[in-house]
N, C-alpha and C positions, 0 to 999 in steps of 0.2 A: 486563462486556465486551459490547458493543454491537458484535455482529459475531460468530460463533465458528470465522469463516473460516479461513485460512493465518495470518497476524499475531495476530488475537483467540482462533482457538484453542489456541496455541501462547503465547501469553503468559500467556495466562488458565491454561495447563496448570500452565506452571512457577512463576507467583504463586501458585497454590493450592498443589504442591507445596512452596512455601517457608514455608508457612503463612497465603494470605490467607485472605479468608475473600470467595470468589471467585462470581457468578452469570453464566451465559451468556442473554444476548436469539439465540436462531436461531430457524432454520425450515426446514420442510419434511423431507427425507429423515438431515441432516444431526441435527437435534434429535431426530426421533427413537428415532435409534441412541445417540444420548448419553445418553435417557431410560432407556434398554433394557439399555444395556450399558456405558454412560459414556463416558468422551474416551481416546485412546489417539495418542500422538505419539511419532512415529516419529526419532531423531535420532542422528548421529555423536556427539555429547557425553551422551549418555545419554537412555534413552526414559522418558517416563511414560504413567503408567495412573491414572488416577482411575476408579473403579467405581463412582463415585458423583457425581453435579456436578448442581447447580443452575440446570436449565436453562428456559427455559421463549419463549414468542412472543409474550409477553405483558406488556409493563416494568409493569402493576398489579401482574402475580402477586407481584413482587421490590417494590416498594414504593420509599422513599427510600433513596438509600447517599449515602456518602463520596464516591466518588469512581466517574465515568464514564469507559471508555475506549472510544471511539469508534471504529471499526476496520469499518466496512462499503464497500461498494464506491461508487466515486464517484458509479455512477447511484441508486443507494440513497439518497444522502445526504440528500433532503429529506423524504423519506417517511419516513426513521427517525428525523430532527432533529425534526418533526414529533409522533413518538409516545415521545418523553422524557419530558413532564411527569409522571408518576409516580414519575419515578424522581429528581426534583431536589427540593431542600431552597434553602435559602439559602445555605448552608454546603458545598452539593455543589459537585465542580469537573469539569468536563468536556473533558479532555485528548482530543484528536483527534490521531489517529497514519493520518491515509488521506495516500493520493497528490495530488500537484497542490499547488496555491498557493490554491485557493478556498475550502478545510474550515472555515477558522473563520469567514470571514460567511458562510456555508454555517450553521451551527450559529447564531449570530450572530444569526438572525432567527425562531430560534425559541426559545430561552432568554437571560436576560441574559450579555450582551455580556461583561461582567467574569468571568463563571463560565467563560468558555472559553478555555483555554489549547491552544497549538498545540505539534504532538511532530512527529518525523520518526525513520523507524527504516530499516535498510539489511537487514533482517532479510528473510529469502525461506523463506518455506512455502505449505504449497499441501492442501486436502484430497485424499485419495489416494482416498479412499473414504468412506462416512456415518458418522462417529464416529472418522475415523482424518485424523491431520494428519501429514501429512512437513515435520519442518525443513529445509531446503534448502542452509542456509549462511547465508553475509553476515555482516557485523561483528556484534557485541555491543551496540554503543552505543544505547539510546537519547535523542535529544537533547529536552527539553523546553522550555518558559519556566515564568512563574510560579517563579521561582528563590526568590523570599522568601513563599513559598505553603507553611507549615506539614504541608498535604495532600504537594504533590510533594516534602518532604525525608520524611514517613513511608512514601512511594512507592519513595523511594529506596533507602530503607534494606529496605524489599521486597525491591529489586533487589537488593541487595547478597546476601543470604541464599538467593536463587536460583540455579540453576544456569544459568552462561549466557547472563546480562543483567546489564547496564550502563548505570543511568539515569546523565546528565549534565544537570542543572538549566543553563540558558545564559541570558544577558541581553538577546541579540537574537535571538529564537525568527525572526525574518521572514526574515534572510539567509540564516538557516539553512533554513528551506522553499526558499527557492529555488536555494539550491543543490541541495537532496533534487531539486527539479521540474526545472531544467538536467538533472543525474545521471540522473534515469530516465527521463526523456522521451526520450534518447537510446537508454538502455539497453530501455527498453520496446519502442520504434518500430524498432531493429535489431531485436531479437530475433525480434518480433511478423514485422518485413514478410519479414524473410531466415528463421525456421523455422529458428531452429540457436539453441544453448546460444552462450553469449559466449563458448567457448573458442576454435571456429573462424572465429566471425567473428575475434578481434584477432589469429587466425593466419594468416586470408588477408588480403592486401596492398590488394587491392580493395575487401574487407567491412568492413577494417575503414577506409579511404578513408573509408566511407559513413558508420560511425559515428561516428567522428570530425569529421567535419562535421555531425550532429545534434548532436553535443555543444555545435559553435562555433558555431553558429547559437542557440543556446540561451543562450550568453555574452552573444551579441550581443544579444540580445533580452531580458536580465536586465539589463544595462548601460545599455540604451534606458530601463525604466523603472525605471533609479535602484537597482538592486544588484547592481549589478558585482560580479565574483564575486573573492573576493580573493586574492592571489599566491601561485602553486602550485597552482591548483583543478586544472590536469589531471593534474597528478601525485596526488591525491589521487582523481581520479575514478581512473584507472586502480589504485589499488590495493584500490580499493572493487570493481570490476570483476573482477579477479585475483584476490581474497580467496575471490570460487564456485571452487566444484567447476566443469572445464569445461562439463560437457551442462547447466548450470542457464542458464534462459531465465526474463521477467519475467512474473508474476502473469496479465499482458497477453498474451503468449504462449500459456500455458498455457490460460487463458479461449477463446484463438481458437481451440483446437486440438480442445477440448472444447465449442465450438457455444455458450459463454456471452456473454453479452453481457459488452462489453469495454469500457475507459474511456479509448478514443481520443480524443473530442470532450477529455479535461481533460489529455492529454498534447501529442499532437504536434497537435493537434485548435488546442489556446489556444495553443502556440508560431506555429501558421499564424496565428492570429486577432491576437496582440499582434505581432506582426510585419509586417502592414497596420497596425496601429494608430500605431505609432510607424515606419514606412517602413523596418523590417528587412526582409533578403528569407530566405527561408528555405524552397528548394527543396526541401531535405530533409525534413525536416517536412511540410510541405503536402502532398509524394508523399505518404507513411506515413498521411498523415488523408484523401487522397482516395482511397487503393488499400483501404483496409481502414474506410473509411468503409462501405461492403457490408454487413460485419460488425460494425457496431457494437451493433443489437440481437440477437447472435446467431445460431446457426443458421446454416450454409451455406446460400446458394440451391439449390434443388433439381435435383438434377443433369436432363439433358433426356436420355429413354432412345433415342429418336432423332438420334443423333449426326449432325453431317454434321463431314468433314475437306478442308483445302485442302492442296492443294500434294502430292498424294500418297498 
């Protein structure tokens, strides 16, 4: 697991629990505590505890494996694509389950091209604290390609014996991201700009106005270059949406709220971008990448102790 964030710690929990034979790439506060005291996941379907995992910030320590799962943060993604090469074989496969539409020539340019298969997962966890991951909810599924890849059916059968997870090998992994990047671009960019779990936005009239047009914007802008999203998509967003618990809010949210740097530039950031490109307009979007643009490397600007107010 390259990543042992909300998704990589929490996948990497329940694969090991089901028998893999599982290594974590982290760092800093987070590895630590893993070292010291192991991974501990927090979940309504039932919690694990590893007291022991295999962690390390260093892909030499772990050497070549089978299989790479790719799960770090978007701004991450070339500095860690970057320090794989110890960890590939010929024979290794490098599945990426991150946000956005860009992860695999993202990966693309630093291993061969053939070794990288693209996933997408509707899964939502979050670390709570250093060693500890809350699952949040979200479907089960995840979707992958590489459907005649030897590796993704022994992946599968992983999943199977897991608690919790549902891989789906698919034949067209690209439609499938971009519905995942429509899907949460909107869901990220609500949650992140309005500070509320997706319960009350699609229960107020207004908020969810707003989301609902990042969503169609999103359409519109997948349609433009060539993958229209296919018949039903928002009945199926909205039950991907209603599938959370209400207070759950997106990865992105949660980052903002907590002063981390956020991966606005590859949500509503590329929806503004490919929408100049191909002459969408996409009000929505734009607001949400130039309001929270501020925060995109982190940290709130610093409050001014000398206040001044107008009007009163």
């Amino acid at each position: 697991m390259i990543g042992a964030g909300g998704i990589g710690g929490y996948l990497g929990a329940r694969l090991a629990e089901a028998g893999g034979d599982v290594s974590f790439i982290a760092r800093g506060a987070h590895l630590q505590a893993m070292r010291r005291a192991g991974l501990r996941i927090q979940s309504d379907i039932g919690n694990v505890f590893l007291p022991s995992v295999s962690a390390s910030d260093a892909p030499a320590d772990i050497g070549p494996v089978d299989l790479v799962i790719f799960a770090v943060k978007l701004y991450d993604s070339e500095k860690a694509a970057a320090a794989l090469g110890p960890l590939i074989s010929r024979n290794t496969r490098i599945v990426t389950l991150q946000n956005g539409i860009d992860s695999v020539a993202t990966l693309g340019r630093h291993v061969p091209g053939d070794q990288v298969i693209g996933g997408a997962t509707y899964l939502s966890a979050f670390i709570k604290q250093p060693g500890e991951v809350v699952h949040a909810g979200g479907l089960r599924h995840i979707l992958v390609g590489g459907h005649r890849e030897p590796l993704i059916k022994d992946l599968q059968a992983l999943c199977d014996r897991a608690v919790g997870l549902e891989l789906k090998p698919v034949a067209d992994i690209d439609n499938v991201l971009w519905e995942k990047f429509v899907t949460l671009a909107a869901f990220s960019g609500g949650t992140s700009l309005m500070r509320s779990g997706i319960g009350p936005i699609l229960d107020d009239p207004e908020a969810r106005i707003f989301v609902e047009q990042l969503r169609d914007e999103g359409m519109a802008v997948a349609a433009a270059a060539g993958h229209p999203m296919a018949e039903g998509f928002e009945g199926r967003v909205m039950t991907r949406w209603t599938a959370f618990p209400p207070n759950v809010k997106s990865s992105m949210a949660n980052d903002l709220e907590r002063g981390k740097p956020i991966e606005v530039a590859w949500l509503s950031g590329r929806m503004h971008e490919l929408g100049i490109k191909f002459g969408i307009a996409t009000p929505g979007h734009t607001a949400v990448f130039r309001a929270l643009h501020l925060y995109a490397a982190g940290a709130a600007p610093l409050a001014v102790s000398n206040q001044c107010s107008l009007g009163g």
